[in-house]
C-alpha positions as CSV (number, residue, x, y, z in Angstrom):
1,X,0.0,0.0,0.0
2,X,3.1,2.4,0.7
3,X,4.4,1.6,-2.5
4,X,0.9,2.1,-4.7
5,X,0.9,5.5,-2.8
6,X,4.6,6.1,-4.2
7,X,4.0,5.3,-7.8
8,X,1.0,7.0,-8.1
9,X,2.8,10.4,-6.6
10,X,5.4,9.6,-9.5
11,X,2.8,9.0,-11.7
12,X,1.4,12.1,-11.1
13,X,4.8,14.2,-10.8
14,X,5.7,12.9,-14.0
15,X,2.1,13.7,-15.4
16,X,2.9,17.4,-14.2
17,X,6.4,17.1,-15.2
18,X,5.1,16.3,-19.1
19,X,2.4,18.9,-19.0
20,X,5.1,21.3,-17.5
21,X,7.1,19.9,-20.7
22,X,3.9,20.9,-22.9
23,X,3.6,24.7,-22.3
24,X,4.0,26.6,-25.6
25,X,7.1,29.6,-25.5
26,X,3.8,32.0,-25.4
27,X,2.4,30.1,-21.8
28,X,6.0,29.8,-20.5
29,X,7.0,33.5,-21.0
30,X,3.1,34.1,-19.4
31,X,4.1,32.5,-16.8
32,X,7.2,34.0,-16.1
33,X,5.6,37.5,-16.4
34,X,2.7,36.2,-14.1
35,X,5.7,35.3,-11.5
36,X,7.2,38.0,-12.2
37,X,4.5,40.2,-11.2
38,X,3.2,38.8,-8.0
39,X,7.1,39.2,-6.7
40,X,7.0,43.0,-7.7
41,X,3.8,43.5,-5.6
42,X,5.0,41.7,-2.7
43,X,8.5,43.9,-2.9
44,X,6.5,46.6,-3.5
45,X,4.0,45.7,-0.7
46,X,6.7,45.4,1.7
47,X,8.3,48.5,1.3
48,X,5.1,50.6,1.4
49,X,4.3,48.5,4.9
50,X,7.6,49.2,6.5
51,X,7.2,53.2,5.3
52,X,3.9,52.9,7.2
53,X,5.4,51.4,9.7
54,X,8.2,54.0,10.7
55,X,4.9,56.6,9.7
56,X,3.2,55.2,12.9
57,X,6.5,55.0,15.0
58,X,7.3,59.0,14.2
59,X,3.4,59.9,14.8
60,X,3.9,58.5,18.2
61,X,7.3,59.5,18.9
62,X,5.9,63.1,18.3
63,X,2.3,62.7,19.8
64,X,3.5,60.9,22.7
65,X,6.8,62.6,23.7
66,X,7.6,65.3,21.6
67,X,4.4,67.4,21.7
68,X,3.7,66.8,25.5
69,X,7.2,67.7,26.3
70,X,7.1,71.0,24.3
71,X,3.4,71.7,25.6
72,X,4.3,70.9,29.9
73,X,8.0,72.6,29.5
74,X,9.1,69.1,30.5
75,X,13.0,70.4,29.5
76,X,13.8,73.9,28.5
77,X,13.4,74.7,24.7
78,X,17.4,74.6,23.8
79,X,17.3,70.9,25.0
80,X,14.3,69.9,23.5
81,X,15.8,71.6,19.8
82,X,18.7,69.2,20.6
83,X,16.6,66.1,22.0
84,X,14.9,66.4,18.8
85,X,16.5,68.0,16.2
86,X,14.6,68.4,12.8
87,X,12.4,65.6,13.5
88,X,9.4,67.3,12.1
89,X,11.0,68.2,9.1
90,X,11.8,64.5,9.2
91,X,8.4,63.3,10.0
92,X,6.7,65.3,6.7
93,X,9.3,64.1,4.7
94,X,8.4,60.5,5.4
95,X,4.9,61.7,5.4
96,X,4.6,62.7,1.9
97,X,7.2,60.1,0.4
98,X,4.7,57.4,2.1
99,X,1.7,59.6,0.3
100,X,3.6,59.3,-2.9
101,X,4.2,55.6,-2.6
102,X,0.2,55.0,-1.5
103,X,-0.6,57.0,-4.5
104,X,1.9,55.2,-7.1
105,X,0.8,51.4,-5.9
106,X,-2.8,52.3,-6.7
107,X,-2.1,52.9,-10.3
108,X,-1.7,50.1,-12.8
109,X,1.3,48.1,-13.4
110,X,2.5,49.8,-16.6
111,X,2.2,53.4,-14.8
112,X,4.4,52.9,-11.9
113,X,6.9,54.4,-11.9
114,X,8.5,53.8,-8.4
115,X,12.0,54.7,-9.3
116,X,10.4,58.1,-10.1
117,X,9.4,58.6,-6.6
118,X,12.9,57.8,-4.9
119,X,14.8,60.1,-7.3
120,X,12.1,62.9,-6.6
121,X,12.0,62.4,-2.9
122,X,16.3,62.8,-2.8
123,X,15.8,65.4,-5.7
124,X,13.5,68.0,-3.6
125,X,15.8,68.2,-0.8
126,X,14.6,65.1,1.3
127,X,18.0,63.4,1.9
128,X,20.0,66.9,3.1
129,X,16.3,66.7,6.2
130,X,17.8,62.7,7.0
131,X,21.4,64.1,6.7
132,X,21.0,67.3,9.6
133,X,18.8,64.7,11.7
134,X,22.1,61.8,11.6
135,X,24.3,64.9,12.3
136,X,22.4,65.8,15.2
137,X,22.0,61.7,16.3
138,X,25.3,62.2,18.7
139,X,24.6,65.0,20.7
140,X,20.8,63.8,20.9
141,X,21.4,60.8,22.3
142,X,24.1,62.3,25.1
143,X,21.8,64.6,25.8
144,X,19.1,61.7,26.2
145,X,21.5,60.1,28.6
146,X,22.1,62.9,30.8
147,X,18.6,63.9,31.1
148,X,18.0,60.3,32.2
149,X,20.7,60.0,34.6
150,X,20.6,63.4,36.1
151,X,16.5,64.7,35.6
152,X,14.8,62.3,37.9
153,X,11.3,64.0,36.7
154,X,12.6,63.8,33.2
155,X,13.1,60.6,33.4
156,X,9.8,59.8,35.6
157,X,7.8,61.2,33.1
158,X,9.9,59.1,30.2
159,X,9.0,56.3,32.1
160,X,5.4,56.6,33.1
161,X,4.5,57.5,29.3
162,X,6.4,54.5,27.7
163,X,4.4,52.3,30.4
164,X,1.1,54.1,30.1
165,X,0.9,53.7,26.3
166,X,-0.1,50.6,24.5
167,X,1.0,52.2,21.0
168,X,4.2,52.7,22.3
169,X,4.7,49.4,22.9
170,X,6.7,50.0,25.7
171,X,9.7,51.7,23.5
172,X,11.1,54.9,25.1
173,X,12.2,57.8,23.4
174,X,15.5,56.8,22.5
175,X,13.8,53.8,20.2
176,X,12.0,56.2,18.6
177,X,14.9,58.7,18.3
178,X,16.8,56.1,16.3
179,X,14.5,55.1,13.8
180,X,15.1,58.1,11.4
181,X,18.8,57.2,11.9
């Protein structure tokens, strides 16, 4: 009985290996194109997730730390321009390059033109937005570490927000701080 159930999966692999045989150059080079297509979506898919992705994670770095820090004087303005840096320049950057990707991935295949959209998101002055924020990562992140170490409310408050806040998924500023980096 284990060996009927053996020939008859070779009979049947070599049935689909013949028919695989059969395909006419036309159905072969459809079927590469098919193949071909469903991997572009799913690249495609998977970068417009992970820019969605780091969307969300700089919506909540800003409505969660940034914007309550700024609005209760948590830290004095100069620190909080050196906490954060450009990060709102950063976060409408990725904004509308995420905007731009929505909007190309609706249209059909042969109007794409994804290439388009990186070389116009580096072209209008995006990358020089990434490059201050990196410039600035050094000094955030000391500052980050002093505040921690020496600002017991500062650091309180850090720790009480990443705790109280499901979306933040119990990452604290410096997580987000990173991510444009």
């Amino acid at each position: 009985s284990d060996h009927t159930n053996e020939y008859t999966n070779n009979d049947n692999n070599n049935k689909e290996k013949q028919e695989e045989k059969e395909l006419t150059p036309q159905q072969k080079e459809e079927e590469e194109r098919e193949r071909a297509v469903r991997n572009w979506k799913l690249v495609i898919g998977e970068i417009l997730n992970t820019e969605q992705d780091y969307n969300n994670d700089l919506n909540s770095l800003i409505e969660h730390y940034y914007k309550p820090i700024v609005e209760n004087n948590i830290i004095p303005p100069k620190q909080i321009e050196l906490l954060f840096g450009n990060i709102i320049d950063v976060v409408n950057c990725s904004r509308l390059f995420c905007e731009k990707l929505e909007s190309t991935i609706i249209k059909s295949m042969d109007q794409q033109d994804f290439g388009k959209v990186f070389i116009t998101n580096i072209n209008n002055g995006n990358l020089n937005v990434y490059v201050k924020y990196c410039k600035n990562q050094p000094d955030s992140l000391a500052l980050q570490d002093e505040l921690l170490a020496t600002n017991k409310d500062f650091r309180n408050w850090i720790d009480t927000t990443r705790h109280n806040n499901p979306s933040l998924r119990k990452l604290s500023i410096g997580d987000f701080l990173i991510k444009p980096f």
